[in-house]
Residue, then its C-alpha position, 0 to 999 in steps of 0.5 A: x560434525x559437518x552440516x548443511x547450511x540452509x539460510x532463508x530470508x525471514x524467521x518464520x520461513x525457517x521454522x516453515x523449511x525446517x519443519x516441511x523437510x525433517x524427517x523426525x523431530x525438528x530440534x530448535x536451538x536458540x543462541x543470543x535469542x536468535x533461534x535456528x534448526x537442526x533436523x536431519x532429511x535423507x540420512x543427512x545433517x542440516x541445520x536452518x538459519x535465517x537472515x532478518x532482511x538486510x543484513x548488510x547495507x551500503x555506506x560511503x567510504x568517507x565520513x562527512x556531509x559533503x556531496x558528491x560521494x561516489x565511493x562507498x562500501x558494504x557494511x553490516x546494517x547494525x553498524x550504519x543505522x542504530x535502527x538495524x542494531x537487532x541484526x547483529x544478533x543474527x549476523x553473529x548466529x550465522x557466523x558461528x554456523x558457518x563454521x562447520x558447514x561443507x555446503x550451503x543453500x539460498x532458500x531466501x526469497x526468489x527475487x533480486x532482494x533476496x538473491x541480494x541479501x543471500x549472496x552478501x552473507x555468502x561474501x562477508x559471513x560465509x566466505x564463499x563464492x558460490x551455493x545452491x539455489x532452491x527455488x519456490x512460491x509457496x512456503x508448503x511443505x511440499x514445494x520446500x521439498x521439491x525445492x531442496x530436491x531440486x535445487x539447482x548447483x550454483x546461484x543465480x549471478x545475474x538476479x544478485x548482480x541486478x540487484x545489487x546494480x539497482x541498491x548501488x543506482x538507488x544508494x548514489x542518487x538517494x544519498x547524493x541528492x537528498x544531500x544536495x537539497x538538504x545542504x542547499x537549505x543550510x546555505x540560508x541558515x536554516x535547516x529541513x531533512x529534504x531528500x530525492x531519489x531515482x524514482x522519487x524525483x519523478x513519482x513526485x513531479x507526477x503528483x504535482x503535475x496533476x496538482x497544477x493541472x487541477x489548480x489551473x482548471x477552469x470550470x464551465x457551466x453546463x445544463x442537463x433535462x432530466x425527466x422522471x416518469x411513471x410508466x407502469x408503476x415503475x418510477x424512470x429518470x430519463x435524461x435529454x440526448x444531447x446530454x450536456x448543454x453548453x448553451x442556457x438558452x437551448x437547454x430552456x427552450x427545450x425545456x419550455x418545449x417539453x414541459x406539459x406535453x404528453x410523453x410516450x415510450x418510442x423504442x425498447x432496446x434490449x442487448x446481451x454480452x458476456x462478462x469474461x472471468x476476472x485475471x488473477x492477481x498481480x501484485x499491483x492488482x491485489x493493491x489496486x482491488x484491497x484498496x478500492x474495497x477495503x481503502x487499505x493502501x498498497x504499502x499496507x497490503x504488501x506488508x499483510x500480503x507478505x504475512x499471509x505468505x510467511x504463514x503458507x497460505x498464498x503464493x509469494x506475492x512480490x510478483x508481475x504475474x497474472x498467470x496460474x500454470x497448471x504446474x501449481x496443481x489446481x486440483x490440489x489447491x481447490x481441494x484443500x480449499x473446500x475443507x475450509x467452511x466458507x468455500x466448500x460449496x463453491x469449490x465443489x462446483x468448480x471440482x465438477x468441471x474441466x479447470x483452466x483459470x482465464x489468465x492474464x497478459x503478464x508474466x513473471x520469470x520467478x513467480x505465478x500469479x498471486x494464489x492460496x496454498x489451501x493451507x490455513x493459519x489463524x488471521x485477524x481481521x485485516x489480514x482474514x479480509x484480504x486473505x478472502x479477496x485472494x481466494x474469491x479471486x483465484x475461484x472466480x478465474x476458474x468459472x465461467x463467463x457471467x451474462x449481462x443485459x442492459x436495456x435503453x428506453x427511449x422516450x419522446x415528448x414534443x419530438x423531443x428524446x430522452x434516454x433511460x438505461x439499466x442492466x441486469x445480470x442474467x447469468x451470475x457465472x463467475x459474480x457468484x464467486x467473487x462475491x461479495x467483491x463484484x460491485x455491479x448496479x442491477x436495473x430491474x427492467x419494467x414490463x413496458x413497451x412501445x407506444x406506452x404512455x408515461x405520466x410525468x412525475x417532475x421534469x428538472x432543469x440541472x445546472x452544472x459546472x464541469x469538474x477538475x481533473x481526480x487526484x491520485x490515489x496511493x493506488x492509483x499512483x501505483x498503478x501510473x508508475x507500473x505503467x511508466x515502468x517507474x520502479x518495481x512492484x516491491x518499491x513503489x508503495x514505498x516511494x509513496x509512503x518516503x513521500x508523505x514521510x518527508x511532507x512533500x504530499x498529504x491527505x488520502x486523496x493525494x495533494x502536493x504540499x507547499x514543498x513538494x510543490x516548490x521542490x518540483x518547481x525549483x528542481x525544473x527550473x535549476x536542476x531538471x535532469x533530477x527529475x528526467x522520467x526517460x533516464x530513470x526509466x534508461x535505468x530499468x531497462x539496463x538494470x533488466x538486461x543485466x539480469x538476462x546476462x547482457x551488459x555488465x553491472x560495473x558498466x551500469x553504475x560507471x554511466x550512472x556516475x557520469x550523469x549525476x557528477x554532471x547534475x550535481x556539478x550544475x547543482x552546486x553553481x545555483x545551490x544557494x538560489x536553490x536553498x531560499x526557495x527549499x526553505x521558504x516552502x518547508x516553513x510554509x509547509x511545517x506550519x499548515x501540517x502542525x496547525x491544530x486550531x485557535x489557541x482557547x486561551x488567548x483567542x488570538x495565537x494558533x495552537x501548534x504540534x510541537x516536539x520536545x525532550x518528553x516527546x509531542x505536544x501542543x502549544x500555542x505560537x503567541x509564547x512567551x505571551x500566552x504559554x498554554x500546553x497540552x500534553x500528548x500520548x506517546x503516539x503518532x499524532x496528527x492535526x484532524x482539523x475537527x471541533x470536540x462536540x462536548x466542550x469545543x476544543x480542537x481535536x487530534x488524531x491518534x494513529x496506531x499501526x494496522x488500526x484505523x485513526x481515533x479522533x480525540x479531545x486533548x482538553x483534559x477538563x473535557x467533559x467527554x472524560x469524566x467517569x460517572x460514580x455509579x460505575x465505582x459502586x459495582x465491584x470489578x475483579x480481574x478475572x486473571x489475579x482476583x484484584x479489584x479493577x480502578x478506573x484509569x485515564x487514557x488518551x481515548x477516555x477512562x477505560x478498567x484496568x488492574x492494579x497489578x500493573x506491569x505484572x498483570x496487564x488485564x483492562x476492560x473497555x467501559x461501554x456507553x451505556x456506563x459511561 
């Protein structure tokens, strides 16, 4: 029996494909643990299978550590990388598939990743050339069936061969110049894991650009009058005109003018303007708004974003778009919406009403702006959160303009002006659908009016100091990319997070580490070409011309080569100048980020993060002197800079995935552990085998728990008030 093979991207799109296109029961079978689905749609036999992401990666030819390495392959994951072994399963499912197949269809995502990801199956597993493409941005039944009714007869060449462009430009500088900084480090006896790439090399001098900026900063003193009066019961702050003094002596005189003197109200102004809706989401958009209300960082909100998608409930979200076309059916989705509880009411105010979303400036070949389907699925909390902000933006652009007001008082003392202003909304429009996102300061306005005297309740002389530039971000440092045309919408957070990753950056407000200042200083001084904006930029725009069919990929990479034989080839003369100053910044660097605290025992050594056979621990530095240790939970674990209020030891923070970190005491004779013996009066009995629950220690205190343990894994929290 011969079949169609449909292959999509991520497992849980091929149980969506299978289950929107069958026409009868959907027969799930399972081979090595990987499951794939037989269904039949319009008479005809298809089977469903899945990739898991990459299942093949690029490797170089040769073995060895040296640089520079220009030839390289394509190779199943599992065979690079013991991280990947999982997909040997599913390259050996496909290939069993593929045997019986007469046609083939990519239903992998619609960007150059996925188009990447189909066609190496369709080269080294499937054996062929060519498929047909199923193009969609939503996993709804009703696109996935207008996406394999539509399917176009051939798959998009140009998409396949920019990406692969770009994985090979990504590969080549990645693999070379990680090794360069990595090898210039071992010339000196020492070793660091270092590494640099296309984007990376710049992302960072951005960081460290603005870190020098803040370090060379000199701040200058100013002064500013503030008045706060009485005008009608209604408590004002009024500052000078001028603002800002830069001369103490005029800011006193004034002052001293104004001090005591009756004070007046001397003009009202009153000025209305119109709010235009907000544009929909982007991807950058969603990351900067999930950021700046949630503080979840962008890598995190790609990852949930991508999880929503996964369970149909929005739009694709890997897109540049801002723009809703009216071919997604905003009627439908609206509608569908409001069967959901929390936006019946206003979905059903936007449904009386012409619909036209206020769209965007920026467009997306492949995709519209980020949206719900109308759709439903259980989400947690993180997920819910942005979930909610996707749909309350995607109502918001459908409403109407919201009607602000702002007010300025002017008041007058001794000739002297002072300026008070508020605004208020006076038309909601668009606010109420957003709510509660909009984040707006609302004045309400006093019912005063000129000539009106007001009673002085204190008048303040501010001394102030100009402050230094902010740091970036990881959202705002995302943002500053798109706007460089530095990587794409799918990599930046990435970079970002490679960036922490190998300790050349720190802490949430983005600061440059010792290295990563010292690697960016010495990469300008010996080796700037690394570091060059323009020519990874040079490299986009001919990686976006490939995709439009203008130039050849082979050309791309050839040019590439060329460029970086001649860094390296520099870089190799001053490799070991190179490597002192690498190995001296990461010595400094390793020790600021494992300093926990003064060592309790010998008052004099520091207590350091250290690893070991058994995993992390701490220990203090004066060993063999002093040899105190503490063992660590089997988590990630990193420095808080924090004192246990209860017995005075440093503390550590824990760091699980999608959960917020827990500071916590490693002391284990803290008192903060200790279990009270009322609590083993009261018998507790698992509500899932009947056994008697003990009391067990953890990293984050003594928590109940079943015997039963590995077969029943039931706990229970201890509350406060017990403890």
């Amino acid at each position: 029996m011969t079949y169609s093979l449909l292959i999509s991207e991520k497992p849980q799109a091929a149980q969506k494909i299978a289950n929107a296109l069958a026409d009868g029961k959907v027969e799930k079978k399972q081979k090595n643990g990987i499951a794939y689905y037989n269904i039949t749609h319009d008479g005809k036999e298809i089977v469903v299978a899945c990739a898991v992401g990459h299942l093949f990666n690029l490797a170089p030819k040769t073995k060895g550590w040296s640089y520079p390495v220009f030839d390289f392959e394509w190779k199943p994951s599992y065979q690079i990388q013991k991280s990947s072994a999982f997909t040997k399963k599913y390259v050996e499912v496909l290939k069993s598939l593929v045997k019986n197949a007469d046609s083939f269809y990519n239903f992998c995502d619609v960007d150059m990743e996925g188009e990447l990801i189909f066609r190496n199956v369709l080269r080294f597993i499937c054996e062929k050339e060519d498929a047909k493409r199923a193009y969609f941005s939503t996993l709804t039944k009703e696109d996935l069936l207008n996406a394999y009714n539509s399917a176009k007869p051939h798959i998009d060449i140009d998409m396949a061969e920019s990406g692969e462009a770009r994985h090979s430009l990504d590969w080549l500088y990645g693999i070379n110049l990680s090794r360069a900084l990595t090898l210039a480090v071992k010339t000196t006896g020492k070793f660091a894991l270092l590494s640099s790439g296309r984007v990376q090399g710049p992302a960072l001098k951005l960081i460290v650009d603005k870190e020098k900026e803040i370090q060379a900063f000199k701040s200058t003193p100013y002064w500013q009058i503030e008045l706060i009066g009485d005008v009608k019961k209604c408590i004002l702050s009024a500052w000078h005109e001028k603002d800002k003094f830069w001369d103490k002596k005029e800011a006193e005189t004034i002052f001293k003018n104004v001090k005591g003197k009756e004070v007046i109200v001397s003009e009202i102004k009153k000025s209305q303007f119109d709010q235009s809706p907000p544009t929909p989401f982007d991807l950058t958009t969603l990351q900067m708004e999930s950021y700046r209300l949630f503080r979840i960082n962008p890598k995190q909100t790609l990852e949930i974003a991508q999880r929503l998608y996964l369970a149909g409930v929005i739009s694709y979200p890997r897109t540049s778009s801002q723009q809703l076309p009216e071919s997604i059916n905003y009627k439908k989705i609206i509608t569908a919406l409001a069967k959901q509880e929390e936006y019946t009411a206003l979905c059903k105010e936007l449904l009386k009403k012409p619909l036209k979303p206020n769209n965007g400036k920026k467009t997306d070949p492949a995709h519209p702006a980020i949206h719900p389907t109308g759709e439903t699925a259980s989400l947690d909390s993180r997920d819910a959160k942005v979930y909610d902000l996707i749909v309350k933006r995607t109502l918001a652009t459908f409403s109407d303009k919201a009607t602000r007001e702002t007010m300025e008082i002017d008041i007058v003392a001794n000739k002297e002006k002072f300026i008070t202003k508020g605004s208020r909304t006076i038309e909601k429009g668009w606010h109420k659908f957003y709510a509660p996102y909009v984040k707006l300061n609302e004045t309400e306005f006093p019912d005063i009016k000129a000539d009106d005297k007001v009673k002085v309740k204190d008048l303040q002389l501010h001394s102030k100091e100009t402050q230094p530039p902010k740091r970036y971000t990881a959202a705002s440092i995302v943002k500053e990319l798109e706007s460089r045309s530095l990587g794409t919408k799918s990599t930046r957070s990435e970079i970002i997070d490679t960036l922490y990753q190998r300790n050349y950056i720190k802490n949430e407000s983005i600061e440059a580490t010792e290295l990563g200042m010292k690697t960016i200083e010495v990469l300008q001084k010996y080796s700037p070409d690394i570091l060059d904006e323009q020519l990874t930029r040079h490299f986009e725009e001919e990686m976006d011309q490939i995709q439009e069919g203008k130039i050849k990929k082979e050309k791309v990479l050839e040019e590439a080569k060329k460029v970086l034989t001649k860094i390296l080839e520099d870089f190799k003369k001053k490799e070991k100048a190179i490597g002192e100053k690498l190995a001296e910044a990461n010595i400094e660097t390793q020790n600021e980020a494992n300093y926990i605290g003064k060592c309790p025992a010998c008052k004099e050594g520091d207590l350091m993060l250290r690893r070991g056979k058994f995993g992390i621990f701490v220990a203090c530095n004066k060993y063999p002197e002093c040899k105190t240790t503490f063992k660590l939970p089997r988590l990630y674990i990193k420095p808080s800079k924090g004192i246990c209020k209860v017995c005075g030891f440093p503390t550590v923070l824990v760091i699980k995935a999608r959960r917020q970190p827990q500071e916590i005491c490693f002391n284990p004779d803290c008192k903060s552990k200790d279990v009270e013996k009322d609590l083993l009066k009261e018998k507790r009995v698992c509500p899932k085998c009947g056994k008697e629950l003990v009391i067990r220690k953890g990293p984050f205190g003594p928590f109940f728990a079943c015997p039963g343990y590995p077969n029943c894994k039931h706990i229970e929290a201890i509350k406060k008030k017990e403890k």
